[in-house]
C-alpha positions in Angstrom: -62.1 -22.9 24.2 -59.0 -25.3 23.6 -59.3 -24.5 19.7 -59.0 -20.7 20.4 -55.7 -21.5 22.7 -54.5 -23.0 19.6 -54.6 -20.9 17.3 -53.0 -18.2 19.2 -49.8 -20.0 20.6 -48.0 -19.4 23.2 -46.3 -15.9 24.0 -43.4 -17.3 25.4 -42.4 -19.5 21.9 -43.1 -16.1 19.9 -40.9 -14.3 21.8 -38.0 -16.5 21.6 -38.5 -16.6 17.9 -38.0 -13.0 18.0 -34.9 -12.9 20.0 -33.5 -15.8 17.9 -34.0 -13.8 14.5 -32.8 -10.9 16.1 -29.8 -12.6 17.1 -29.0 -13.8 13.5 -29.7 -9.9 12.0 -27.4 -8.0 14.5 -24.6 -10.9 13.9 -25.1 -10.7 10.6 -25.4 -6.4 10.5 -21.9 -6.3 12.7 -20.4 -8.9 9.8 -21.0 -6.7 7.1 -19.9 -3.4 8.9 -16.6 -4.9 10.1 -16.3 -6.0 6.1 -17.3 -2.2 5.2 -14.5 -0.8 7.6 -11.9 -3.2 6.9 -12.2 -2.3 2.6 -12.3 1.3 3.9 -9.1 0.5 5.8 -7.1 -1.3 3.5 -8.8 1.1 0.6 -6.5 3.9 2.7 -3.5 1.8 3.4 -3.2 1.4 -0.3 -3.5 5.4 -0.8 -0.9 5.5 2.1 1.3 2.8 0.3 0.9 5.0 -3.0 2.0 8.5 -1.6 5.3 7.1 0.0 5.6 5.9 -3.3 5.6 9.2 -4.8 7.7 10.3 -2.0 10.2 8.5 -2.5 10.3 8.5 -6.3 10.6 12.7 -5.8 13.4 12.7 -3.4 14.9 9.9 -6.1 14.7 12.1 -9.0 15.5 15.8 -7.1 19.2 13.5 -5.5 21.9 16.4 -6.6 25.5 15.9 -6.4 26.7 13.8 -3.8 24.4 11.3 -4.2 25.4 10.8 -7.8 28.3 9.3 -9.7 29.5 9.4 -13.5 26.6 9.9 -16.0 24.4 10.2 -13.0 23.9 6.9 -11.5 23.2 6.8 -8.0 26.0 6.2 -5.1 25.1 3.1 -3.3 24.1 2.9 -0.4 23.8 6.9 0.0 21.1 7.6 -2.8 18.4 4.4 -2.1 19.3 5.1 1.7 17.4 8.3 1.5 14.5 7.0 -0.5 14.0 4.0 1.6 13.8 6.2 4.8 11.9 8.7 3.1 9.1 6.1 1.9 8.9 4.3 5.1 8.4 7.8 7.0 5.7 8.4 4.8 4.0 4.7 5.3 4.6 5.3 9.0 2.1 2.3 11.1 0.1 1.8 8.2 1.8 -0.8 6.9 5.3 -3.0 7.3 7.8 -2.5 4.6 10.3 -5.4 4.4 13.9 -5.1 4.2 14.5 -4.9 0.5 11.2 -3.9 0.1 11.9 -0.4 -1.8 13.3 -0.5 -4.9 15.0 2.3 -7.2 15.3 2.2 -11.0 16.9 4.3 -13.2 16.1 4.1 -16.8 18.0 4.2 -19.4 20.7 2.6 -16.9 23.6 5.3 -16.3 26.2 2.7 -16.6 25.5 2.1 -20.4 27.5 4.7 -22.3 27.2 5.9 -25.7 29.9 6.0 -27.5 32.5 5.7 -24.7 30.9 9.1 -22.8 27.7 10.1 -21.0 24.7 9.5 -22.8 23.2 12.5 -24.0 19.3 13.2 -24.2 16.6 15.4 -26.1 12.4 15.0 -26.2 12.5 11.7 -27.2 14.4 9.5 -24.7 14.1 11.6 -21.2 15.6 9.5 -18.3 13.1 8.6 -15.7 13.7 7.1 -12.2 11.3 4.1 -11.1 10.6 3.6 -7.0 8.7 0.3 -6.3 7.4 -0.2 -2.8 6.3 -3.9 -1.3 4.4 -3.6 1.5 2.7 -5.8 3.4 -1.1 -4.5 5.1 -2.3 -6.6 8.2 -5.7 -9.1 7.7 -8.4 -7.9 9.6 -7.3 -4.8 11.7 -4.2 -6.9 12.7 -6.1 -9.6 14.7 -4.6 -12.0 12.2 -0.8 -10.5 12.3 0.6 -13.6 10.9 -1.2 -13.2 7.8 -1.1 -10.3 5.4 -2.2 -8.8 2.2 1.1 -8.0 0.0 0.8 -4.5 -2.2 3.1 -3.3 -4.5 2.8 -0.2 -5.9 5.4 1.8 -9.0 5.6 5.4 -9.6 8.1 6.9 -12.4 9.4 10.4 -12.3 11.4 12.4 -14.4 15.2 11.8 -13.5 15.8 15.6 -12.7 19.9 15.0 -12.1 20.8 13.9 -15.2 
């Protein structure tokens, strides 16, 4: 009768086995999800980040008269005031921008002449204007606000008032 005991074991130790490996599968199921919904997160923040990129780049290359100097070149602070505002209204919560952190180019640079006048263009040379954005995306849903990913993203437009 003892050898039949034996063989069997004890319900008690099989059941804690069970609960232990359960234990390791749900800690290990609620890792990866958290890991699957913080790529989805930052996946969108990036989209976010890209959008108020193209925000601002539009507003940058639609800025009339006003906003513009001598061969076109923007008035600072008036021109990159409206596309920094503009791109962090579109970012919104998603992400921080820091000060500095949207940048406006205009190629070919407006303050280069050609031959002591405005530069002229055709087909070949259009001028374009450049809005980078540096953002910065919280690790981790924010639980870890001291520490964050850094995302830069560039769009180029067509320089519309020149």
């Amino acid at each position: 009768m003892s050898q039949r005991h034996d063989r069997r074991g004890s319900r008690k130790s099989r059941g804690g086995q069970a609960l232990v490996e359960a234990g390791l599968v749900i800690g290990l199921f609620i890792v990866v999800v958290l890991g699957i919904v913080e790529f989805g997160y930052a996946f969108m923040a990036l989209n976010v980040i890209t959008e108020a990129a193209t925000a601002g780049a539009r507003t940058a290359a639609a800025l009339q008269v006003g906003s513009r100097g001598t061969c076109g070149q923007f008035v600072q602070p008036a021109a990159t005031n409206a596309v920094d505002a503009k791109v962090r209204q579109a970012i919104g919560n998603i992400a921080t921008v820091p000060s500095g952190g949207v940048a406006v180019t205009q190629n070919p640079d407006p303050t280069v002449q050609c031959s002591g006048t405005c530069c002229t263009f055709t087909g070949s040379n259009i001028p374009t204007v450049t809005v980078s954005v540096n953002a910065n995306l919280p690790l981790l849903f924010g639980l870890l606000s001291p520490t964050a990913r850094n995302f830069t993203r560039a769009v180029t437009f067509r320089d519309e008032g020149r």
